[in-house]
VMD Tcl script that draws the C-alpha trace (Angstrom):
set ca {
  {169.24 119.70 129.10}
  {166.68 117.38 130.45}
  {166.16 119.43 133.59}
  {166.17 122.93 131.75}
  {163.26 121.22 129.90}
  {161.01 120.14 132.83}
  {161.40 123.97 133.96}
  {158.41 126.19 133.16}
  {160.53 128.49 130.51}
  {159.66 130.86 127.80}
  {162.52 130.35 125.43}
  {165.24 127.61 125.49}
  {168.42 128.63 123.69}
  {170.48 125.45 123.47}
  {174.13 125.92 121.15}
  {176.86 123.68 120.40}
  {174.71 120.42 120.68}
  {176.82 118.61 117.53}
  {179.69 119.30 120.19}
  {179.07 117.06 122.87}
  {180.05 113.05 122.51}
  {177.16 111.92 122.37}
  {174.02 113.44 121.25}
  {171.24 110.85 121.67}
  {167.92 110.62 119.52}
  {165.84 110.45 122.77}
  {167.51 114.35 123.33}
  {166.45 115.34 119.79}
  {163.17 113.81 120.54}
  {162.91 115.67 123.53}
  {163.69 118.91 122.24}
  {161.19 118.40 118.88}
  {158.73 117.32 121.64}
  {159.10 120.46 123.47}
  {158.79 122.41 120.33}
  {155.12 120.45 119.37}
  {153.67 121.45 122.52}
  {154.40 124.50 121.80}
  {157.14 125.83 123.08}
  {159.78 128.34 121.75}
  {164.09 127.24 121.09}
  {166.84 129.05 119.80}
  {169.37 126.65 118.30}
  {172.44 127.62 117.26}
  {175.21 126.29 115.75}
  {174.04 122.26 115.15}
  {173.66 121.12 112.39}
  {174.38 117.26 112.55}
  {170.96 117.74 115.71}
  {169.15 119.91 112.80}
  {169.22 117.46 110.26}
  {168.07 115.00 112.72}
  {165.68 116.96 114.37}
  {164.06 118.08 110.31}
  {165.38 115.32 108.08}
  {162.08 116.55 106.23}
  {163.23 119.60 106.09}
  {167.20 120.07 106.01}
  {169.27 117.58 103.61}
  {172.41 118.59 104.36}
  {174.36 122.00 104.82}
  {177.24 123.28 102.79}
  {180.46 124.31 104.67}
  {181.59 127.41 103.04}
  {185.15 128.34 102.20}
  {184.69 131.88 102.94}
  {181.05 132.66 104.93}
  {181.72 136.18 104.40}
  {178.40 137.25 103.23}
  {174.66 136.29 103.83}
  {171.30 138.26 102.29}
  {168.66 138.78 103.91}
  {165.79 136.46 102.15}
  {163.16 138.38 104.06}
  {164.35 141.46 105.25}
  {160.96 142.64 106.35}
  {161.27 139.94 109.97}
  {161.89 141.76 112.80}
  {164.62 139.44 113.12}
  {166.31 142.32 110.77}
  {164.89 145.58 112.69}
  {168.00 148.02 112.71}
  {170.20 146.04 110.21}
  {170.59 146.82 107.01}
  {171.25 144.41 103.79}
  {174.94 145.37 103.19}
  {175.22 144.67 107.45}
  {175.50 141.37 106.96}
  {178.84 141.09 105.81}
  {182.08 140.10 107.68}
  {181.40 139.43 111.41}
  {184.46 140.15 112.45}
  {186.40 139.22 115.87}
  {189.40 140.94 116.18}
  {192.25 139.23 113.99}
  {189.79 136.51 113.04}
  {188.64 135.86 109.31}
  {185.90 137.61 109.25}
  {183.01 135.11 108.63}
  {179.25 135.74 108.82}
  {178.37 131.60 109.15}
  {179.52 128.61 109.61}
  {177.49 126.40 107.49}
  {174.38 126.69 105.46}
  {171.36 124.17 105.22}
  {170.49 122.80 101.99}
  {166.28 122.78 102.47}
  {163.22 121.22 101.19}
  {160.70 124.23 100.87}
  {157.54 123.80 102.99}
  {155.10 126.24 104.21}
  {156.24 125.65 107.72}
  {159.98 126.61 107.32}
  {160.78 130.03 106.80}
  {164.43 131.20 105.30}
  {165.65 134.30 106.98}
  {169.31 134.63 105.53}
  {171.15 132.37 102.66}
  {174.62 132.44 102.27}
  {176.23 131.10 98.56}
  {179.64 129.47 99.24}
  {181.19 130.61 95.97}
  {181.24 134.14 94.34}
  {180.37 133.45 90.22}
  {177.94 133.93 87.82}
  {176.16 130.85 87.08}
  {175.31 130.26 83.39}
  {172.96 128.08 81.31}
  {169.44 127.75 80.69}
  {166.86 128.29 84.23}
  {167.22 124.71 84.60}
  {170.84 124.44 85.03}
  {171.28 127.43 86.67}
  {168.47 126.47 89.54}
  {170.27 123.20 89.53}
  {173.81 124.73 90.10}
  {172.18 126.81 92.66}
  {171.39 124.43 94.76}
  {174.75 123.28 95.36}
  {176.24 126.60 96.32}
  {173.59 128.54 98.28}
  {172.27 127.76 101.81}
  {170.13 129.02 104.58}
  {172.23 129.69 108.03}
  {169.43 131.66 109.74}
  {165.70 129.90 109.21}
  {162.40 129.33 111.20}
  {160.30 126.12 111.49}
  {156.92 126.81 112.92}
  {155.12 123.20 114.04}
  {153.02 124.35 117.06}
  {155.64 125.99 118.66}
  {158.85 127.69 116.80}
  {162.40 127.32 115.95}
  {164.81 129.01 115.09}
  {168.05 127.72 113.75}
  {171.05 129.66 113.52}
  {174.84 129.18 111.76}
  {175.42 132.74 111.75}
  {178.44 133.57 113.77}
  {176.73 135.03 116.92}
  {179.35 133.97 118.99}
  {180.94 137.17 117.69}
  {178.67 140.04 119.34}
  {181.03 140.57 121.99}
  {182.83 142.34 119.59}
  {181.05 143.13 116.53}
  {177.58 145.35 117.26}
  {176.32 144.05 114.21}
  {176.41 140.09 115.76}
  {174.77 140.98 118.57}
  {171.84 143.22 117.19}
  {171.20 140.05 115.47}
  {171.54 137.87 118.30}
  {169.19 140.27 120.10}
  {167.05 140.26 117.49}
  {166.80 136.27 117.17}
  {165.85 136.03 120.47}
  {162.96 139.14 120.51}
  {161.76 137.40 117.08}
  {161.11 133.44 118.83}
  {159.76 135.16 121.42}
  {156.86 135.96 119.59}
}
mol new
graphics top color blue
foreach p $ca { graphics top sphere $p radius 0.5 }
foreach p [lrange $ca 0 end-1] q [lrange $ca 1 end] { graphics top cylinder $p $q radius 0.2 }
display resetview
């Protein structure tokens, strides 16, 4: 990662980074660094790095038990061109469950951070007065796609990407991810 970093790059897309043994703050710092000055990252599927990289901005994420469905929050990005609302529904991968996302980040709002896509871990309708119901809210629905814009931009993904090989849908997001950082 270091060496990707010292080359003269447009975009770095880094993934996985919660999967290797040890993932050291002076990496984190690196990467934020990179971002200040700025330069453009794709990061996908890290969210133990994401809440260390924004503890001012993520506070956790919420694993769901089914991540079949996310909404678009603003469907007017181009990170959206071609895909339609009900789209976003079922990734599927052959004779896999069908999930959209693997976790969604529980977020302080803050004019830098954008949220592309939520994702509400259980299907209900949540009663009581505004109060209750925002409150209740905030401990089923996440963001798994969102943008953090501090010089340079992020954007950090849980959707299930990893799935465009098979599913057109996946990777006309993917695609579109990419295009939209770019910018």
């Amino acid at each position: 990662m270091s060496n990707a970093l010292k080359l003269k790059t447009d975009l770095l897309i880094v993934s996985e980074l919660d999967q290797e043994e040890n993932v050291s703050l002076s990496k984190i710092d690196i990467i934020k660094s990179y971002i200040t000055k700025g330069g453009k990252v794709l990061l996908l599927g890290s969210e133990i790095v994401t809440k260390l990289m924004y503890p001012e901005y993520i506070t956790g994420w919420i694993v769901p038990t089914e991540g079949d469905i996310a909404n678009l929050e603003i469907p007017e990005s181009s990170i959206f061109d071609g895909i339609d609302e009900l789209d976003l529904r079922y990734f599927n991968n052959k004779r896999e469950i069908p999930t959209i996302c693997l976790a969604s980040f529980k977020v302080n709002r803050n004019p830098k951070l954008e949220l592309l896509a939520s994702q509400t871990k259980i299907h209900r309708y949540v009663e009581g007065e505004m109060n209750e119901r925002s409150e209740s809210m905030k401990m089923i629905k996440g963001y798994p796609l969102l943008r953090i814009t501090d010089n340079g931009t992020i954007i950090i993904s849980t959707m299930s990407v990893d799935k465009a090989t098979t599913d057109p849908i996946a990777g006309k997001l993917l695609l579109n991810t990419i295009n939209n950082v770019m910018k």
